[in-house]
C-alpha positions in Angstrom: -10.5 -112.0 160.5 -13.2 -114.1 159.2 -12.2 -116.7 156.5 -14.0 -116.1 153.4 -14.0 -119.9 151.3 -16.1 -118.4 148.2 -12.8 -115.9 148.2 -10.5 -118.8 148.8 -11.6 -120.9 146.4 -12.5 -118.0 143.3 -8.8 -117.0 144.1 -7.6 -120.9 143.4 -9.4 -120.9 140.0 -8.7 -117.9 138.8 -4.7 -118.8 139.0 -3.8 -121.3 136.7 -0.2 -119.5 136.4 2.0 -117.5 138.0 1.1 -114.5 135.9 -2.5 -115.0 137.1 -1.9 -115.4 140.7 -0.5 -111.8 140.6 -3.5 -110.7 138.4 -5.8 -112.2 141.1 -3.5 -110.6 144.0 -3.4 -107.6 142.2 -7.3 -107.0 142.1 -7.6 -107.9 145.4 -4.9 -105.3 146.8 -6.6 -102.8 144.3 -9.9 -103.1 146.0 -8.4 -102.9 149.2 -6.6 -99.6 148.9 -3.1 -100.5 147.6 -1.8 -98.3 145.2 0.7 -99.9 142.0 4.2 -99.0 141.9 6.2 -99.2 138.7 9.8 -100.8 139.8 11.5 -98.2 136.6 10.1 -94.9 138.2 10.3 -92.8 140.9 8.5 -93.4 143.8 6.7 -90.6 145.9 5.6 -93.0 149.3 4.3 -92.1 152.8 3.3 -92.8 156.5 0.2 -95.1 156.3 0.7 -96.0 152.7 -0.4 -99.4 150.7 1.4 -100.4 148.3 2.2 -103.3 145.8 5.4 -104.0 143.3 4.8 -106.6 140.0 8.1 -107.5 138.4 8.5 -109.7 135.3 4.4 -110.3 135.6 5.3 -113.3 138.1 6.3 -111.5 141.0 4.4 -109.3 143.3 5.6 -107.7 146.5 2.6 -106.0 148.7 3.3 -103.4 151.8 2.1 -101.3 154.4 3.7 -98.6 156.2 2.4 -97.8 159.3 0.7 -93.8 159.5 3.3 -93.9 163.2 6.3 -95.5 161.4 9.4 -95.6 163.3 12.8 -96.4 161.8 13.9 -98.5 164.4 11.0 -100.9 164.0 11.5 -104.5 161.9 10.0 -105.2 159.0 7.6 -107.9 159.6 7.9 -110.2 156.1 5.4 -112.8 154.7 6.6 -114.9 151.8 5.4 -117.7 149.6 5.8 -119.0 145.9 3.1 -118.8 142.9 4.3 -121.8 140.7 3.7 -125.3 141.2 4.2 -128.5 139.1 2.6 -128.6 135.6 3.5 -129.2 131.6 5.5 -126.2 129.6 4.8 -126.0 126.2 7.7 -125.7 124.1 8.5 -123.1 121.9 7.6 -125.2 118.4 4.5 -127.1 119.5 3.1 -128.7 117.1 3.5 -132.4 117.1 1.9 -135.3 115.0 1.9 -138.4 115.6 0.1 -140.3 112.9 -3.1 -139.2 112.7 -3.5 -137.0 116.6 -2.6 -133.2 117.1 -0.3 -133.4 119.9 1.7 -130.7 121.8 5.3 -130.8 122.7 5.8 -129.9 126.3 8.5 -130.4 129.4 7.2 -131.2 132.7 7.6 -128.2 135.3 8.8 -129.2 138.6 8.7 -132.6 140.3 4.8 -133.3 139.0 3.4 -136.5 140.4 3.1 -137.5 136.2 0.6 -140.0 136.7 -1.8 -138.1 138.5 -2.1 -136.3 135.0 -3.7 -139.1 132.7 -7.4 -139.0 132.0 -8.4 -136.2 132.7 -9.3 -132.5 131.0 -7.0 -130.2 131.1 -6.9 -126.6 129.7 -3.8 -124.3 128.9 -2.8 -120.7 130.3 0.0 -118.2 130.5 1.5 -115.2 128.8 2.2 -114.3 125.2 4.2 -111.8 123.6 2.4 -110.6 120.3 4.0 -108.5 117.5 3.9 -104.3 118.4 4.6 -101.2 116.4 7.7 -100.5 118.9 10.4 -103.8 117.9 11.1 -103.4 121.9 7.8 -103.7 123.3 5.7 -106.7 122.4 2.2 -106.3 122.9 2.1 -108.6 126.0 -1.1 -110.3 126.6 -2.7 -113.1 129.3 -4.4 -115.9 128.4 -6.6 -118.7 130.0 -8.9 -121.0 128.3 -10.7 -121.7 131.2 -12.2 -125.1 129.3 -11.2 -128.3 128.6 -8.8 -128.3 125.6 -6.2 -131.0 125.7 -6.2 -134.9 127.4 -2.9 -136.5 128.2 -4.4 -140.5 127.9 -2.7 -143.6 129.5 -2.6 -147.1 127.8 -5.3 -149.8 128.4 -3.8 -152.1 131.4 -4.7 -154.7 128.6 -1.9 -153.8 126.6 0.2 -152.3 129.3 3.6 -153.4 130.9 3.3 -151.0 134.0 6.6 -152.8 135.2 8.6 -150.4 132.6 7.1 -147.1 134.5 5.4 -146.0 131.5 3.4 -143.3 133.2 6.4 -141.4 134.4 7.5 -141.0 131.1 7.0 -137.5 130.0 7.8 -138.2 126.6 4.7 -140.8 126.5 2.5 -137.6 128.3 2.0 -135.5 125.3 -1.1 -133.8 125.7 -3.5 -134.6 122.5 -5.6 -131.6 121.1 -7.3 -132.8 118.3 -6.7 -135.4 115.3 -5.6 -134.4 111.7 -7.4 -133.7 108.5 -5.9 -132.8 105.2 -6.3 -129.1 105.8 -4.3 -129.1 109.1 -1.9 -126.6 108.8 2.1 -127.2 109.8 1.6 -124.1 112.5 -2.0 -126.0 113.6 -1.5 -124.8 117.7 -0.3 -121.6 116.4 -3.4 -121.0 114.4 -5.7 -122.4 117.4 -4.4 -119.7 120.2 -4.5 -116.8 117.6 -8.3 -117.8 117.2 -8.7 -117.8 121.2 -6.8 -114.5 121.1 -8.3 -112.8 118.0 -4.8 -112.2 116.5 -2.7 -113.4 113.4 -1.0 -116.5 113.9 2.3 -114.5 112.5 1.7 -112.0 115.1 2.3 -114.7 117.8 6.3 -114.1 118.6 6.3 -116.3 121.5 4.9 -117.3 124.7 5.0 -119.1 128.3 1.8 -121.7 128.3 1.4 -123.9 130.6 -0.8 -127.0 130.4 -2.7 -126.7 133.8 -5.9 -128.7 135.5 -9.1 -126.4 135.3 -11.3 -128.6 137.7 -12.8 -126.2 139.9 -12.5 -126.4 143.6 -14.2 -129.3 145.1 -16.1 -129.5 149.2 -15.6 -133.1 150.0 -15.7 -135.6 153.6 -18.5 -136.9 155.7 -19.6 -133.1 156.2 -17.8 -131.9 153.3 -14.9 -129.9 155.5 -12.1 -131.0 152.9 -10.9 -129.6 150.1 -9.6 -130.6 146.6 -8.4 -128.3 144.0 -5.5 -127.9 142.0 -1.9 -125.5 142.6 -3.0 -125.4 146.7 0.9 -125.9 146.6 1.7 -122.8 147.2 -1.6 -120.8 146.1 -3.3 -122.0 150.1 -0.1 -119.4 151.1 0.1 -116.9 148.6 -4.0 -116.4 149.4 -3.3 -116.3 153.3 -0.6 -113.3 152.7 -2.9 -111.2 150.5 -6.0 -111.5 152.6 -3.6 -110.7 155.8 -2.5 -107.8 154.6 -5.3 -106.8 153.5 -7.1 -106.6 156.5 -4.0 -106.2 158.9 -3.8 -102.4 160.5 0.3 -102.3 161.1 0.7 -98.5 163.1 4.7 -98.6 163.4 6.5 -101.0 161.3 6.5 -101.9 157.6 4.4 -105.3 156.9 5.6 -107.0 153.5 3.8 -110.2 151.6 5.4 -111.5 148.7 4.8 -114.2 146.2 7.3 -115.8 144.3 8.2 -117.6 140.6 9.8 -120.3 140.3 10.6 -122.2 143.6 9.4 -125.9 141.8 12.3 -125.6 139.9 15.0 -123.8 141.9 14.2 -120.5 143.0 17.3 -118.8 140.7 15.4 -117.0 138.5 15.1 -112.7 138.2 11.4 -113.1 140.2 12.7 -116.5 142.3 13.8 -116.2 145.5 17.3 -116.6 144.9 17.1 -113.1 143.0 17.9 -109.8 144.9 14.5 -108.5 143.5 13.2 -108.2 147.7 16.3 -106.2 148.6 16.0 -103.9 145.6 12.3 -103.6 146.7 12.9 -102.8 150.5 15.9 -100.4 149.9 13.7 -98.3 147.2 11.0 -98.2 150.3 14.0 -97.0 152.8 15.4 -94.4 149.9 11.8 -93.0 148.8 11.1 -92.2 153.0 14.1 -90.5 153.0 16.1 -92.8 155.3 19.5 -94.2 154.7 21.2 -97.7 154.0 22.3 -97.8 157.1 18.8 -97.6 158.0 17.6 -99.9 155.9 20.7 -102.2 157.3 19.9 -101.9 160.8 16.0 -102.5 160.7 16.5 -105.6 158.3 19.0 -106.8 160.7 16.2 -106.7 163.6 13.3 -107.8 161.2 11.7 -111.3 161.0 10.6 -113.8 157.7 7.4 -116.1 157.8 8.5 -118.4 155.0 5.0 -119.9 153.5 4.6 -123.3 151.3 2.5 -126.2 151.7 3.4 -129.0 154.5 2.9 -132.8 154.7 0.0 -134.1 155.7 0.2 -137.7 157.3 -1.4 -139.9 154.7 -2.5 -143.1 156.6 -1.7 -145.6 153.8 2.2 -144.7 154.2 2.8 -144.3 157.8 6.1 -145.7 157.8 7.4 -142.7 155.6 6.8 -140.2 158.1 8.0 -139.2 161.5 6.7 -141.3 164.8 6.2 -137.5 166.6 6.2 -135.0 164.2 3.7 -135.4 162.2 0.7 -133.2 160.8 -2.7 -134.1 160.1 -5.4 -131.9 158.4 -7.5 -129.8 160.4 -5.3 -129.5 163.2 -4.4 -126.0 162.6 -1.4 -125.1 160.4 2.0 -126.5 160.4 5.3 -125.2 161.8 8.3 -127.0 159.9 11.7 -128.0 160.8 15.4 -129.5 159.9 18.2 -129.7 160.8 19.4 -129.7 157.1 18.3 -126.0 156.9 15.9 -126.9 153.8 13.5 -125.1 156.1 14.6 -122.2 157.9 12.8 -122.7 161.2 14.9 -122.4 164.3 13.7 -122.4 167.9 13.5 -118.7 168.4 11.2 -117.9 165.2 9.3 -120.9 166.5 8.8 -119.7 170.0 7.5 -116.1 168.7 4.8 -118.6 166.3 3.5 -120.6 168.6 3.5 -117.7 171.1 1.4 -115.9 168.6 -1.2 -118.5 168.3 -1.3 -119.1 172.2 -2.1 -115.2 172.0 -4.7 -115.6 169.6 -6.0 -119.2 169.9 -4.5 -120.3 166.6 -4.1 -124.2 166.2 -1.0 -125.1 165.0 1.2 -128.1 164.5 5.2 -129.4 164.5 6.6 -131.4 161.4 9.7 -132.8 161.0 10.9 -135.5 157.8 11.6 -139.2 158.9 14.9 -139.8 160.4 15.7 -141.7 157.3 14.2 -139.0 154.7 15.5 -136.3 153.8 12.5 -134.7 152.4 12.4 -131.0 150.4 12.9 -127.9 151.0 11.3 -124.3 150.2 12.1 -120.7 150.0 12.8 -119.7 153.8 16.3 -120.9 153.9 17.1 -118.9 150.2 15.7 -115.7 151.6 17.3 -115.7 155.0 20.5 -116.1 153.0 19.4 -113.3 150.9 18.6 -110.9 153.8 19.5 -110.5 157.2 16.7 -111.5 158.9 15.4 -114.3 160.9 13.2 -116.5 159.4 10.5 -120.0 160.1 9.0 -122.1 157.7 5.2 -122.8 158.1 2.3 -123.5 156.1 -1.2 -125.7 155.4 -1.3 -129.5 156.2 -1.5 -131.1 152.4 -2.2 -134.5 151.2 -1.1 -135.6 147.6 1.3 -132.8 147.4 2.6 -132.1 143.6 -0.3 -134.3 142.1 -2.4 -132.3 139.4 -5.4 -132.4 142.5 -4.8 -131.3 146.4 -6.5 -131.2 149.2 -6.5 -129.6 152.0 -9.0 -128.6 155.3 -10.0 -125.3 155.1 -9.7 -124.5 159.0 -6.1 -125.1 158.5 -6.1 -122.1 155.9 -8.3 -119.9 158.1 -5.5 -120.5 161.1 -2.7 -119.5 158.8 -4.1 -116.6 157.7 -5.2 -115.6 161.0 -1.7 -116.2 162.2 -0.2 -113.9 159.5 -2.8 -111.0 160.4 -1.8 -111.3 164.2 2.2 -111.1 162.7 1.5 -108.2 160.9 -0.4 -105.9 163.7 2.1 -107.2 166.1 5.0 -104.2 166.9 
């Protein structure tokens, strides 16, 4: 499968959220032949199907059932996460402070703060808008796409960097405009029901999110980096959907799923630590006409490629990382592991990667954490305790991971994708 960067790239920018990631998923699986399932109705499926789930806007579950489907084949499962570290707005907004608009927000995850000053940022997510039925909002998607707010730093003149003053949130309050006499109370209220075209009053509530809208930027003696913003996890949620996409599974039942809300703990009703997957899998089971037991059995047998971003060595800190296992960008993707299970990786799922990319020249690469660091973790240990299934933990070398901008070599993307199409075709 050839990787497509315009794709790549148009997919990155056209995701500020969670909610948009899907959107952009979603029209991508539509013009590839997948048909939309509602989770509250009955579903008619079939041998050699396509077909996608959306659950709570934020959640999106593709799959493929193979025209020669047998029961006794595993379900061959790609998963990653949407979200990534950002500014919430709060519920009440509107903040001044003397003579400047500001916004209340919360910090989303564990954001690099700092990487957030000085520069233009725009504001995206999902609002729920005032309907003629009292249990239906009218629910609606929004991206400003431009610049609209600026979180500023202090002059080093009049600084005291000692006191950590950039990793305060509550000095990071993103600044919209400054005050006149006729600034209303409800003045952010008034500003998105302008963008929207609706009543302020008909604004009930909504999940915005303060986001960088730089586009994706080539950069490197022969330009084969790249920098953008939310490549943690969007590099893995892209590779799934273009995988699957092209994939051509004959016997088994292929799967790629993107997740909500792994930055801040994966227990949420479209996180990871949900049982939104194994509703999703035993509706597929049911609506073929098979049994639990069925379902039971093949899930036993099937197997998890756990997607998120990896470390990439960065050169001015090589004492924090592992003498050995370390990964460097452009080497081909990364296979992680720990023996604190934050990744699920264990030698087994590891032998059937690597003997994957052997199969299908694939670079890839080992990482483990310094001895002395513990380091994070992602969704492949949740879901493996979710389902069982054996699972590995993978994904695209990263530098500057959880800063507002990330970067990345694009080979590394095209090998994980590549990988994931091999997984999928492979019964």
């Amino acid at each position: 499968m050839a990787f497509d960067i315009h794709s790549f790239k148009s997919f990155i920018e056209s995701s500020p959220t969670p909610f948009h990631a899907v959107i952009s998923a979603s029209d991508i699986l539509d013009n590839s032949g997948f048909k939309r399932l509602d989770a509250g109705e009955k579903w008619s499926i079939k041998k050699g199907g396509r077909y996608y789930v959306v659950s709570n806007d934020s959640y999106i579950c593709a799959f493929q059932i193979g025209e020669e489907f047998e029961v006794s084949q595993p379900c061959h499962i790609g998963a990653s996460h949407s979200d990534s570290p950002c500014f919430r707005l709060k519920a009440v907004p509107e903040l001044k402070i003397d003579k400047y608009l500001c916004l209340d927000t919360e910090v989303y995850g564990g954001a690099r703060l700092e990487s957030w000053l000085d520069r233009p940022l725009s504001i995206a997510g999902r609002v729920a808008c005032r309907s003629n039925d009292v249990l239906k909002p009218d629910v609606r998607f929004v991206d400003l796409r431009l610049p609209t707010v600026v979180i500023a730093d202090l002059a080093p003149h009049i600084s005291d960097k000692s006191k950590v003053e950039a990793k305060q949130a509550s000095r990071m309050y993103p600044i919209l405009s400054l005050a006149d006499e006729n600034t209303p109370d409800n003045f952010f209220r008034v500003f998105l029901g302008e963008k929207m075209g609706v009543a302020p009053e008909d604004i009930l509530d909504f999940e915005l999110y303060v986001y960088n809208c730089a586009p994706c930027a080539s950069w490197g003696d022969r330009g084969q980096f790249i920098a953008a913003p939310r490549l943690d996890n969007l590099t893995s949620v892209y590779a799934l959907i273009s995988a699957i996409t092209a994939s051509d599974n004959k016997k088994g039942i292929s799967a790629a799923i993107a997740y909500d809300h792994e930055e801040i703990g994966n227990r949420s009703k479209s996180g990871a630590n949900s049982n939104i997957t194994e509703y999703i899998f035993k509706r597929i089971y049911t609506s073929l006409g098979l049994t639990e037991e069925d379902y039971m059995m093949s899930m036993a047998k099937s197997m998890i490629f756990s997607l998120d971003a990896a470390h990439a060595y960065n050169p001015m800190y090589g004492e924090r990382y592992d003498k050995n296992n370390r990964c460097f960008p452009g080497k081909g993707l990364c296979i992680k592991q720990s023996s604190y299970q934050s990744y699920a990786t264990d030698s087994v799922m590891t032998g059937v990667v690597e003997q994957l990319c052997r199969k299908y020249n694939i670079p890839y690469q080992k990482f483990a954490n310094h001895s002395d660091i513990r380091g994070g973790g992602t969704i492949g240990s949740v879901i493996s305790a979710m389902l069982p299934a054996k699972a590995v933990d993978m994904g695209v070398p990263l530098l500057s991971m959880h800063s507002s901008t990330e970067m990345i070599s694009p080979d590394d993307e095209a090998a994980l994708a590549a990988l994931l199409t091999a997984f999928y075709n492979e019964r």
